[in-house]
C-alpha positions as CSV (number, residue, x, y, z in Angstrom):
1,X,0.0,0.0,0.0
2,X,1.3,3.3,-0.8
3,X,2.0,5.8,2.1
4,X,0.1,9.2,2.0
5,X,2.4,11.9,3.6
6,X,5.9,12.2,2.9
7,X,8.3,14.6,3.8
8,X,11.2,15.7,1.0
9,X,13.0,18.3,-0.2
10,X,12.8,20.1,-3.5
11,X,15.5,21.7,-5.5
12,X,16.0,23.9,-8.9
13,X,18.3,25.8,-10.5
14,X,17.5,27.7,-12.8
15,X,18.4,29.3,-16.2
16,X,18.1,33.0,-14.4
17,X,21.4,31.7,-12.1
18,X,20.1,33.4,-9.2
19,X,21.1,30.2,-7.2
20,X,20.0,27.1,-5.9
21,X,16.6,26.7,-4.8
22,X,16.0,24.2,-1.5
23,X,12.6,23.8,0.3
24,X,11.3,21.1,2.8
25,X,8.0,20.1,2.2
26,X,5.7,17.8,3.6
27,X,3.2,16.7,1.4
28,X,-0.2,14.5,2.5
29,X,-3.1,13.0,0.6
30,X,-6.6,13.2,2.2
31,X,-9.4,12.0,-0.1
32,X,-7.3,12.0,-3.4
33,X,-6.1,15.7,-2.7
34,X,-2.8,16.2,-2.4
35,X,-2.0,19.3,0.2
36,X,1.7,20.5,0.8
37,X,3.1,22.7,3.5
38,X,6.4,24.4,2.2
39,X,8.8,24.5,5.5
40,X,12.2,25.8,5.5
41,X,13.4,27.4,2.5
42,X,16.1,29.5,0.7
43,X,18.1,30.2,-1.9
44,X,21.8,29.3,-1.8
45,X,23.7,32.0,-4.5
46,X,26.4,30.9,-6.9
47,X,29.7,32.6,-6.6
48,X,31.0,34.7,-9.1
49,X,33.3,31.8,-10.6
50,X,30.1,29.3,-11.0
51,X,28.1,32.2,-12.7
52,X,30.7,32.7,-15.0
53,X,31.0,28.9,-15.3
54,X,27.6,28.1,-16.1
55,X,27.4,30.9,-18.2
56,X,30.0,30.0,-20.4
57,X,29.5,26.2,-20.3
58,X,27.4,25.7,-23.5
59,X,30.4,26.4,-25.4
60,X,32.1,23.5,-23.3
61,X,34.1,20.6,-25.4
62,X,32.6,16.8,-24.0
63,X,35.8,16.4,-21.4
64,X,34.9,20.0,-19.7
65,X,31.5,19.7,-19.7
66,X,32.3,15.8,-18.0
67,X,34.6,18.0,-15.5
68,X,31.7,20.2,-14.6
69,X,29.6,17.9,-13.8
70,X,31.7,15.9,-11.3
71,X,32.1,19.9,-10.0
72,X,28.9,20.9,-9.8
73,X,27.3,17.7,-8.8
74,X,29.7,17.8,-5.3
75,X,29.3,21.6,-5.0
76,X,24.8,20.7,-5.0
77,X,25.9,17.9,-2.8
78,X,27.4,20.4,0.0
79,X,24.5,22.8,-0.6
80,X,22.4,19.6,0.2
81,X,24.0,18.8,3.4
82,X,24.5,22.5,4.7
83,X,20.7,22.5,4.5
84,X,19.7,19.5,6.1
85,X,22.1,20.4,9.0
86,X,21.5,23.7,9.1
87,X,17.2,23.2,9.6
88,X,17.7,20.0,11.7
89,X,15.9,18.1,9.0
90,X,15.2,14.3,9.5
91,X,13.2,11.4,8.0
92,X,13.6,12.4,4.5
93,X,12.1,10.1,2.3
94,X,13.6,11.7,-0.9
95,X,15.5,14.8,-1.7
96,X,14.3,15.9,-5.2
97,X,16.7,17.9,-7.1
98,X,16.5,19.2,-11.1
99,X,20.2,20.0,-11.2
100,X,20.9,22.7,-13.3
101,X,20.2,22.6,-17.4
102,X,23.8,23.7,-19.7
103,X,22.5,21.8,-23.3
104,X,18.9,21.5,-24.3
105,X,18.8,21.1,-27.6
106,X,15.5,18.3,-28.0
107,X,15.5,18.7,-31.8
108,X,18.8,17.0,-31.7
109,X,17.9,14.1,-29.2
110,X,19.6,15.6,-26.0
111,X,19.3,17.5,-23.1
112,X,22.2,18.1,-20.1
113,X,21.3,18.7,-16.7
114,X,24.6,18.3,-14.1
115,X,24.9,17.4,-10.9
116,X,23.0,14.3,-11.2
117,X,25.7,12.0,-11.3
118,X,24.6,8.6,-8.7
119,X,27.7,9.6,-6.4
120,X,25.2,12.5,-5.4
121,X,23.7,10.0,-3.1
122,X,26.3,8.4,-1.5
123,X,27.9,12.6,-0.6
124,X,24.6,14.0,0.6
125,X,23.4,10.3,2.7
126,X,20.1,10.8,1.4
127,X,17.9,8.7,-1.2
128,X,17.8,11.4,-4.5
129,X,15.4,11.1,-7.4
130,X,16.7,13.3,-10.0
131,X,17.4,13.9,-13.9
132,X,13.8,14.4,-15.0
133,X,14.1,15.5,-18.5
134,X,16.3,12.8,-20.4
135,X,13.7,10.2,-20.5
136,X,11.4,12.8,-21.9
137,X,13.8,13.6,-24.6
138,X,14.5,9.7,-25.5
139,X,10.9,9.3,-26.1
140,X,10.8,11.7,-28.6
141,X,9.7,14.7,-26.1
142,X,10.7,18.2,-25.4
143,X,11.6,16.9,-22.3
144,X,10.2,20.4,-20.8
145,X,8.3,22.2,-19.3
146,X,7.7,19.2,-16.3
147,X,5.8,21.9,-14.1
148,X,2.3,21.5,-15.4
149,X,1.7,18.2,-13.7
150,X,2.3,20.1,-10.7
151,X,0.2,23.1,-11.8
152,X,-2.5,20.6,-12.5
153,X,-2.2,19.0,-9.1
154,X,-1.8,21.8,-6.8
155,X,-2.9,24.3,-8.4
156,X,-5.8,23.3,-10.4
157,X,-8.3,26.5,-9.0
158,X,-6.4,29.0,-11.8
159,X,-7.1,29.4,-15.2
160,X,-3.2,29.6,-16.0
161,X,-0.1,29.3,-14.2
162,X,2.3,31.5,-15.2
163,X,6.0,31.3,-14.2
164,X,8.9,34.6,-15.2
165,X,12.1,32.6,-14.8
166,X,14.9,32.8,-17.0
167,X,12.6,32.1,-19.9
168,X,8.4,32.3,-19.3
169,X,6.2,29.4,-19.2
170,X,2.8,28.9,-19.0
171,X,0.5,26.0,-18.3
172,X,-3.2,25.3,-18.5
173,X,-6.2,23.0,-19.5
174,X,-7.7,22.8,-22.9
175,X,-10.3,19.9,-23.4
176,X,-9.5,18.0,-20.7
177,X,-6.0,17.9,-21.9
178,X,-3.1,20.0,-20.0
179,X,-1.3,22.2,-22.5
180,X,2.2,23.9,-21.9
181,X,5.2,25.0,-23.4
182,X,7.8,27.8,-23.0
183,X,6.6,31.7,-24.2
184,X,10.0,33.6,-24.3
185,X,13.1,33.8,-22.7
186,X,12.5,36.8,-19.7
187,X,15.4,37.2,-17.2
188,X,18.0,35.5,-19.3
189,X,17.9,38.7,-21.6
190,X,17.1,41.6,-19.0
191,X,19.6,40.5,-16.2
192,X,22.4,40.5,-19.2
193,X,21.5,44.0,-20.0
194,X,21.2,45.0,-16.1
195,X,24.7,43.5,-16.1
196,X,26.0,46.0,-18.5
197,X,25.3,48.6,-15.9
198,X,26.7,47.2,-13.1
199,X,23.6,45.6,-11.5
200,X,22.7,41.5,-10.6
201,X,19.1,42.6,-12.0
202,X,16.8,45.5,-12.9
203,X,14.9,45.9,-9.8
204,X,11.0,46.1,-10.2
205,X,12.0,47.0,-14.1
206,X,12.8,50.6,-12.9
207,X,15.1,51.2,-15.7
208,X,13.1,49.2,-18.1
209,X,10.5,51.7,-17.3
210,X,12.5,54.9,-18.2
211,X,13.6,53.3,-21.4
212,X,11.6,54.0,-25.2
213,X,10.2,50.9,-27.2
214,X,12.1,50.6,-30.5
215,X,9.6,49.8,-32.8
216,X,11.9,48.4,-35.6
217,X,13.5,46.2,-32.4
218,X,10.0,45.2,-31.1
219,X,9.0,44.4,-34.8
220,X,12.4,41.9,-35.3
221,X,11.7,40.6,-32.0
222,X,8.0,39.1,-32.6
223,X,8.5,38.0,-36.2
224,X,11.3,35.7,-34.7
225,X,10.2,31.6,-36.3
226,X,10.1,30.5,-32.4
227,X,6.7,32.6,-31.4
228,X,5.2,31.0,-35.1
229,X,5.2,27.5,-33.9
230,X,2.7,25.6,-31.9
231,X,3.2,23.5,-29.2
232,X,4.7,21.4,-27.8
233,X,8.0,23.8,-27.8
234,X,11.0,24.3,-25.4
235,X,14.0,27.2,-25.0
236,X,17.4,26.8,-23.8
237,X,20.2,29.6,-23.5
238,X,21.3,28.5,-27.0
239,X,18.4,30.4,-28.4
240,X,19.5,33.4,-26.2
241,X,22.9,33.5,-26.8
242,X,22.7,32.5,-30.6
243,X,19.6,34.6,-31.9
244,X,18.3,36.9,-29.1
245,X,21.5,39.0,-28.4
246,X,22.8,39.3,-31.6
247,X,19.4,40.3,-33.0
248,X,19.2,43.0,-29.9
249,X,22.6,44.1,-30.2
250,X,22.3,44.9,-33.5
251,X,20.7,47.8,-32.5
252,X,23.1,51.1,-31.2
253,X,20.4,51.9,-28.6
254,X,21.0,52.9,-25.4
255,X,20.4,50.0,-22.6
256,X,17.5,51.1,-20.7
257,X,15.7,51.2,-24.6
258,X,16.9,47.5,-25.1
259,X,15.3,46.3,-21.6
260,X,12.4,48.4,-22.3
261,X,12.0,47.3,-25.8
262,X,12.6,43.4,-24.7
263,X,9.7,44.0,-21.5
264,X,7.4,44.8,-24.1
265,X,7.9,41.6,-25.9
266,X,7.6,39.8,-23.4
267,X,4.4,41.0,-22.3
268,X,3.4,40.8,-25.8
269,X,4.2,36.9,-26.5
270,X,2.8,36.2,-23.1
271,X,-1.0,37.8,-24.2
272,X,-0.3,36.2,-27.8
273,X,0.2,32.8,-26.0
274,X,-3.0,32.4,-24.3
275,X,-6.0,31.2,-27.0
276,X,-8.9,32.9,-24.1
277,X,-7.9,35.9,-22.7
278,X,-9.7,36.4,-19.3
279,X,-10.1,34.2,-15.9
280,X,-7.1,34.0,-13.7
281,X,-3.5,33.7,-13.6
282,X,-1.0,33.0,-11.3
283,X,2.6,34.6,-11.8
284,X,5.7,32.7,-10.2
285,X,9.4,33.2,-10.6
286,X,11.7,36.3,-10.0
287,X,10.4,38.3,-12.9
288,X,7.6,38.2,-10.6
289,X,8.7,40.9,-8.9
290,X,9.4,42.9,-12.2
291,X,5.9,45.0,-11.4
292,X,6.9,46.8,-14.6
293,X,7.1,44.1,-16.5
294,X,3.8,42.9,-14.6
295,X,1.9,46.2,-15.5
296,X,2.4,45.5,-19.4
297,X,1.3,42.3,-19.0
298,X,-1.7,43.5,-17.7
299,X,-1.8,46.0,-20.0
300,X,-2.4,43.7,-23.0
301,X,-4.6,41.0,-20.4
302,X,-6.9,43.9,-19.5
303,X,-10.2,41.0,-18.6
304,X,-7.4,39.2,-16.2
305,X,-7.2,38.8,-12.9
306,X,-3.5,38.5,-12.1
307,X,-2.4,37.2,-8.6
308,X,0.6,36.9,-7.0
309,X,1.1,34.6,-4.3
310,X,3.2,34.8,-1.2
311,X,6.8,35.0,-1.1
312,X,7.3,31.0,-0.4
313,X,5.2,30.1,-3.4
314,X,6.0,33.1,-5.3
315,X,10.0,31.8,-5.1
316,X,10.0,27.9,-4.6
317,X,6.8,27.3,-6.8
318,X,9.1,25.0,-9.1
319,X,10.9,23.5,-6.2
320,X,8.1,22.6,-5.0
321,X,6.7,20.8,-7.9
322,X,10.3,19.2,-8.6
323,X,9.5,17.2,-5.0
324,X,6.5,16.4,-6.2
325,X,7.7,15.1,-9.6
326,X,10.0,13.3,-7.4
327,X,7.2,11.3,-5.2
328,X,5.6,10.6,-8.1
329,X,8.5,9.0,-9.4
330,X,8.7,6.7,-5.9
331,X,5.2,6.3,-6.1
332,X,5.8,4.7,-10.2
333,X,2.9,7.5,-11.2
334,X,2.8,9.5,-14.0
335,X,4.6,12.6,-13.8
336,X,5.6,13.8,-17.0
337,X,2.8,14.8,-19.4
338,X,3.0,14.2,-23.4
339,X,0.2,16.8,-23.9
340,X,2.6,18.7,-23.0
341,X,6.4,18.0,-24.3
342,X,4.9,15.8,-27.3
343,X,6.7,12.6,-26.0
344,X,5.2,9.2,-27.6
345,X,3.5,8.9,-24.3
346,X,2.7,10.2,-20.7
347,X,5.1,8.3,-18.2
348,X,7.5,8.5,-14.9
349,X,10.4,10.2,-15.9
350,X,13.5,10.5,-13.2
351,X,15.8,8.1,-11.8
352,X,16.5,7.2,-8.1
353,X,19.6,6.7,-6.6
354,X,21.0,4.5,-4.9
């Protein structure tokens, strides 16, 4: 008989490289619902070395990237540890970690996440269930976004689930079907451009919001072939680094035009993504916080009701669904959609170790 609380931790990194995300969570099942509590959480931030590292790491030759992930996968390992110790955590029955994506290039058969080597288990003494997106991929998938499950799961009472990571992705039913797929990238773009001036990110889009839309920019931007194909689709940095920038930079416009400019699209794709345009919509993720960014949004979603939840679900939405993707994994449920990543079927993607 399978149990009906567990108590795990969740973990993501993501493409925005703010850090590691870790949250303890308890989840239970009464009736068929499932119901989480979301305990200790933070993030851990990379150093300036493993920013530059991950940054540069898609350009990586097959021994360095092989180095990295030895690297990484004992630097998550101490992260681990630091944060059961640190919170006094015990009982785990799985910590649940995505690792952290440097290839994702599904149209090629292959996606990278590191620091899910199996020696992860034996550093951090903890049963893991990790690398999520492979299987996906095999099957003929996008092998993201995994989230939806989740969204459908916990947070079914929302029209759409929106999250404003390093790239945007939205999630939501459509006959009886869940539907999903990456919108844009989002802080991948603006936090390069805040870099230019000095700054980690562009806090609450202020500068953004000084800036002017270039029209011939804005134009280039949404006749890009990505925002003309339905989904199932996916973005990984490649399409930022190798289209996005180059396309932006072409431009001798001041910065605070090019965030501006890039905010707009953004907000833009996001209303062009969504086939009925009113209900609700719950935003997650640190461009979350971008209430400029936020106020276009709205601007071009005037019918919806936008909410934004509190700070632990606001930040550690995705962790939290990663240790749920992670029990369902344990459990041998389904927890990877092919409504939504066009795999040849719906399945239990992950691996346990040991």
């Amino acid at each position: 008989m399978k149990q009906n609380f567990y108590n795990v931790i969740g973990i993501m990194s993501g493409t925005s490289l703010d850090g590691v995300d870790l949250a303890h969570i308890q989840f239970e099942i009464k009736k068929e619902q499932w119901h989480f509590k979301i305990l200790e959480c933070e993030t851990v931030p990379y150093s300036p070395e493993w920013i530059n590292q991950l940054k540069i790491a898609v350009g990586f030759s097959k021994k360095e990237l092989e180095i990295l992930n030895q690297n990484y996968t004992q630097l998550l390992s101490k992260i681990i540890s630091v944060f059961i110790e640190k919170h006094q955590i015990t009982n785990l029955d799985a910590v649940c970690s995505h690792g952290h994506t440097i290839l994702h290039q599904p149209q090629n058969g292959f996606t990278l996440q590191i620091g899910n080597l199996p020696e992860i288990a034996t550093l951090t003494q903890q049963k893991i269930v990790c690398n999520f997106r492979f299987q996906d991929v095999q099957l003929g998938g996008q092998g993201a976004p995994l989230v939806p499950i989740g969204d459908r799961i916990l947070f079914s009472n929302y029209n759409y689930c929106l999250n404003l990571g390093g790239f945007s992705n939205i999630s939501f039913e459509e006959n009886n079907q869940r539907i999903a797929f990456d919108i844009s990238p989002v802080n991948t773009v603006l936090n390069f451009y805040a870099n230019q001036l000095g700054l980690n990110y562009d806090d609450k889009g202020t500068i953004s919001s000084t800036g002017k839309i270039n029209s011939a920019l804005f134009e280039k931007l949404n006749q890009l072939e990505f925002y003309q194909l339905k989904h199932p689709k996916s973005l990984g940095f490649e399409f930022v680094k190798e289209i996005i920038l180059p396309l932006i930079d072409n431009f001798p416009i001041p910065i605070e035009d090019k965030l501006c400019t890039f905010t707009e699209h953004i907000a833009l794709q996001t209303a062009l993504a969504l086939s009925i345009k009113k209900g609700n919509m719950l935003i997650t993720g640190g461009g979350a916080y971008n209430t400029f960014l936020i106020s276009r949004i709205q601007h071009y979603l005037p019918e919806m009701k936008i909410v934004i939840p509190e700070k632990k679900i606001l930040e550690f939405k995705e962790a939290l669904i990663f240790a749920l993707l992670g029990i369902l994994k344990l459990r041998n449920e389904i927890n990877t959609l092919s409504s939504v990543t066009g795999a040849q079927k719906d399945h239990s993607a992950g691996v346990i170790y040991p």
